[in-house]
C-alpha positions in Angstrom: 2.2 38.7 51.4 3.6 42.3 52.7 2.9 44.9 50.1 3.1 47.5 52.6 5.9 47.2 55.0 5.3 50.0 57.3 2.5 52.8 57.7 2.1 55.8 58.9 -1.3 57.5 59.3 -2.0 58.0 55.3 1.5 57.4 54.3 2.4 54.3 53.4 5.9 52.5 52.7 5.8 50.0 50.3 8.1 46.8 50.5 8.3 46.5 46.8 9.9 50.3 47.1 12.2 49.8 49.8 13.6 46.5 48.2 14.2 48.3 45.1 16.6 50.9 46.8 17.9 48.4 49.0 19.4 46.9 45.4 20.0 50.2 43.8 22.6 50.2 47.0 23.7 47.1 46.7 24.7 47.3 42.7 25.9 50.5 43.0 28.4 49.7 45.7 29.3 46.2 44.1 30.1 48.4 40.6 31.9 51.1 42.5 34.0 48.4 44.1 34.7 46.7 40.7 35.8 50.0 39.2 38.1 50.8 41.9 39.6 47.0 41.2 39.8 48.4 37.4 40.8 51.6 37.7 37.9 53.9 36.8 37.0 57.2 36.9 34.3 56.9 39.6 33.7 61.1 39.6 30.7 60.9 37.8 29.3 57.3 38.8 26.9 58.7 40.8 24.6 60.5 38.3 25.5 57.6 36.0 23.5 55.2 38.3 20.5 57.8 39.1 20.2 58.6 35.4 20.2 55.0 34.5 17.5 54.0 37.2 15.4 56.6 36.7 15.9 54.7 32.5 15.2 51.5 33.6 11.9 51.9 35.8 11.0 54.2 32.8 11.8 51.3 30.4 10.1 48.4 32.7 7.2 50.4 33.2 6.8 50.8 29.4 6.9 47.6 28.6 4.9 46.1 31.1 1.8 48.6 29.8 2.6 47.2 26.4 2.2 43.3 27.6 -0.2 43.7 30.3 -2.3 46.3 28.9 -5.2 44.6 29.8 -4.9 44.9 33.5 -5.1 48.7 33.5 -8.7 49.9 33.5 -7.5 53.4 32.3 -4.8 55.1 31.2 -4.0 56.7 34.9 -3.3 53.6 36.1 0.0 53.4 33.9 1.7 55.8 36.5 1.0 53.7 39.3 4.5 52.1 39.5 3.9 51.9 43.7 1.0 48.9 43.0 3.8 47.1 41.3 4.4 46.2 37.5 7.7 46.5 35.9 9.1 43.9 33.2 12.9 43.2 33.6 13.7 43.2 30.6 12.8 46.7 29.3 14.5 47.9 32.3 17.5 46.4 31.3 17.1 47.9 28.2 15.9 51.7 29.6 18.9 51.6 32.2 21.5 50.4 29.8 20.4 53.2 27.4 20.5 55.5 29.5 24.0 54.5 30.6 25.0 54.0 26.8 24.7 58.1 26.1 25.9 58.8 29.7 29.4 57.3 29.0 29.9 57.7 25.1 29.6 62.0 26.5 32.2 60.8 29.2 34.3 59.3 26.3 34.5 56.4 28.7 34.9 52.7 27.7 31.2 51.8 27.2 31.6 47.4 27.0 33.9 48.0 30.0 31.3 49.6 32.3 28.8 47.2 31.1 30.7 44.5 32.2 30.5 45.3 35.3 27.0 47.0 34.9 25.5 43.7 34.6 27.3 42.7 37.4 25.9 45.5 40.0 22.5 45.0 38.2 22.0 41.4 38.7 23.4 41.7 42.2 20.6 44.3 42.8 18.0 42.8 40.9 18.3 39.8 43.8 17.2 42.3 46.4 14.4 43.5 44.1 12.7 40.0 42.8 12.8 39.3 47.0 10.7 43.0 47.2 8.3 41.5 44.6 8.2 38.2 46.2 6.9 40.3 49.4 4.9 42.4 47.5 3.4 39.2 45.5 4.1 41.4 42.4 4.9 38.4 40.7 2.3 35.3 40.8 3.3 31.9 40.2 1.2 29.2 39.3 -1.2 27.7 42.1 0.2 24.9 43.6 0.1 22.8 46.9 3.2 21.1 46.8 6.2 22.0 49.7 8.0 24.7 47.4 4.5 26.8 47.5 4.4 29.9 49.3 1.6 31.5 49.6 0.1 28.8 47.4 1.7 29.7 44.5 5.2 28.6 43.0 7.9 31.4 44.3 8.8 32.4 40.5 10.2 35.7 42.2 12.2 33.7 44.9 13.5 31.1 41.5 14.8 34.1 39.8 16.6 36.2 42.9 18.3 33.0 43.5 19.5 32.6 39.5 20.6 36.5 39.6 22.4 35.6 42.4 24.1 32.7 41.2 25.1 34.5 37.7 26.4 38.0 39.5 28.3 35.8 42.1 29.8 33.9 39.2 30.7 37.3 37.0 32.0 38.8 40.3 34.4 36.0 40.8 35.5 35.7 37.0 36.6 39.7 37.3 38.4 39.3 40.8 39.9 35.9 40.2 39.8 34.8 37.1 41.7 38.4 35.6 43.5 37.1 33.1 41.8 34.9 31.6 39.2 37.6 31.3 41.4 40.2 29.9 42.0 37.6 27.2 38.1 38.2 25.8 36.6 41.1 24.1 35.1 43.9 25.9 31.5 43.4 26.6 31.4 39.3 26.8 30.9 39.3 30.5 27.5 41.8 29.6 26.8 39.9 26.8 27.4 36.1 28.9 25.5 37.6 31.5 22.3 39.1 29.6 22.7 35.3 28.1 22.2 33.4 31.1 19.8 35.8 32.6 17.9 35.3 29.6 18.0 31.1 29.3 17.0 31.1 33.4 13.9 33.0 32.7 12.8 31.4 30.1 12.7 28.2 32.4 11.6 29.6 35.2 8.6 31.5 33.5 7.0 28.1 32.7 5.8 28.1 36.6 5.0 31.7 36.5 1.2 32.9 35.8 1.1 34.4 32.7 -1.1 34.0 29.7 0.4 31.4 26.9 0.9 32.8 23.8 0.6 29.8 20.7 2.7 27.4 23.4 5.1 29.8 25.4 3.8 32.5 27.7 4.8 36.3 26.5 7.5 36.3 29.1 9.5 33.5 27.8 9.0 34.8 23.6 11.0 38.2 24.8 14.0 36.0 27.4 14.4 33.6 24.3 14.7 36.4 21.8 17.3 38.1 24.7 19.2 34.9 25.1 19.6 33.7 21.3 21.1 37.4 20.3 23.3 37.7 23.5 24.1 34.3 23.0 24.9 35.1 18.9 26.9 38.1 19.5 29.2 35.9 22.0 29.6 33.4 19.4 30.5 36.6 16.5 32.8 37.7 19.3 34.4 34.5 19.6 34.9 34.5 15.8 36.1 37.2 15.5 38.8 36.7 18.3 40.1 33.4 16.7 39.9 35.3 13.4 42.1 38.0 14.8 44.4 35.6 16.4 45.2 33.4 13.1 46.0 36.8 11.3 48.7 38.4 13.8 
């Protein structure tokens, strides 16, 4: 493992860090690009994506305290982000927030930027599950087998490579597939995307090291909770669409 990738003297640069901005660039230039495609106004994107980070470290911070309380011997310890410790899934939810009040006082179309949000974020969260990989952030189950690193199972390494997979599938449904996409209501890719997210971790969590609540681990109780009412408002959605359609 490389917690620290580079020292000087005192100060020390921590790979966990550096991966995390290395994605903040990354899913900010692949949402910039996408609202170019869409024609955006892109003035104010920047302070949009600070604002929003700043939320979601905030948010994953939060709730990792709340689950994991019992790792902290005091309370000092919660403002110790460098050693590592943020749950996705209230970062999602800080960030998003964040970005919800940002654009409603822009008067911008909210489900629109999320679309692509979730794009950019998934994109970047691939750099920053590798930083926690590195960091060992993240520890997977012991094992010995030939998928091990490190001797445990690469749960970090699992879930960069689903994050991947989904953001690289959004990106090409947006750029390629426009209008068929234009023919679904605004916020389904978010919604699709928060879904899929949601069913990978609750898979991959199984190999993760976490302690089991009744028979699921924590983890997996919130990305089964995310995925069946991402997955429910895509069906309402749907609905609603065919609904609409049978009426005109």
């Amino acid at each position: 493992m490389y917690p620290i990738l580079l020292s000087f003297g005192q100060v020390n640069i921590y790979t966990h860090g550096v991966m995390i901005a290395l994605g903040v660039v990354l899913g900010g230039g692949i949402i910039f690009y996408l609202a170019k495609k869409e024609h955006l106004s892109r003035k104010f994107l920047f302070d949009l994506l600070v604002f929003s980070l700043f939320g979601g470290i905030v948010g994953a911070r939060i709730v990792y305290v709340i689950f994991y309380y019992y790792q902290f011997t005091n309370w000092h310890e919660m403002f110790f982000i460098w050693r590592g410790g943020l749950v996705s899934f209230g970062g999602i939810i800080g960030g998003f927030l964040v970005s919800y009040f940002i654009l409603k006082k822009r008067r911008q179309n909210i489900w629109q930027w999320f679309d692509l949000g979730i794009i950019g974020l998934l994109a970047g969260w691939t750099i920053g599950r590798i930083g926690c990989l590195l960091s060992g952030d993240v520890p997977g189950i012991a094992s010995s087998s030939k998928i091990a690193i490190w001797g445990q199972i690469p749960v970090s390494l699992f879930e960069a490579i689903w994050s991947f997979v989904i953001a690289g599938f959004l990106f090409y449904l947006v750029l390629w597939q426009k209008k068929w996409v234009q023919t679904w209501t605004s916020g389904s890719l978010f919604w699709g995307g928060l879904a899929l997210y949601g069913l990978g971790r609750l898979v991959i969590d199984f190999w993760r090291d976490e302690r089991v609540i009744l028979i699921i681990k924590g983890g997996q109780i919130v990305s089964l909770l995310v995925f069946l009412l991402a997955l429910g408002i895509l069906i309402w959605q749907y609905l609603e669409a065919a609904k609409g359609g049978k009426n005109a």
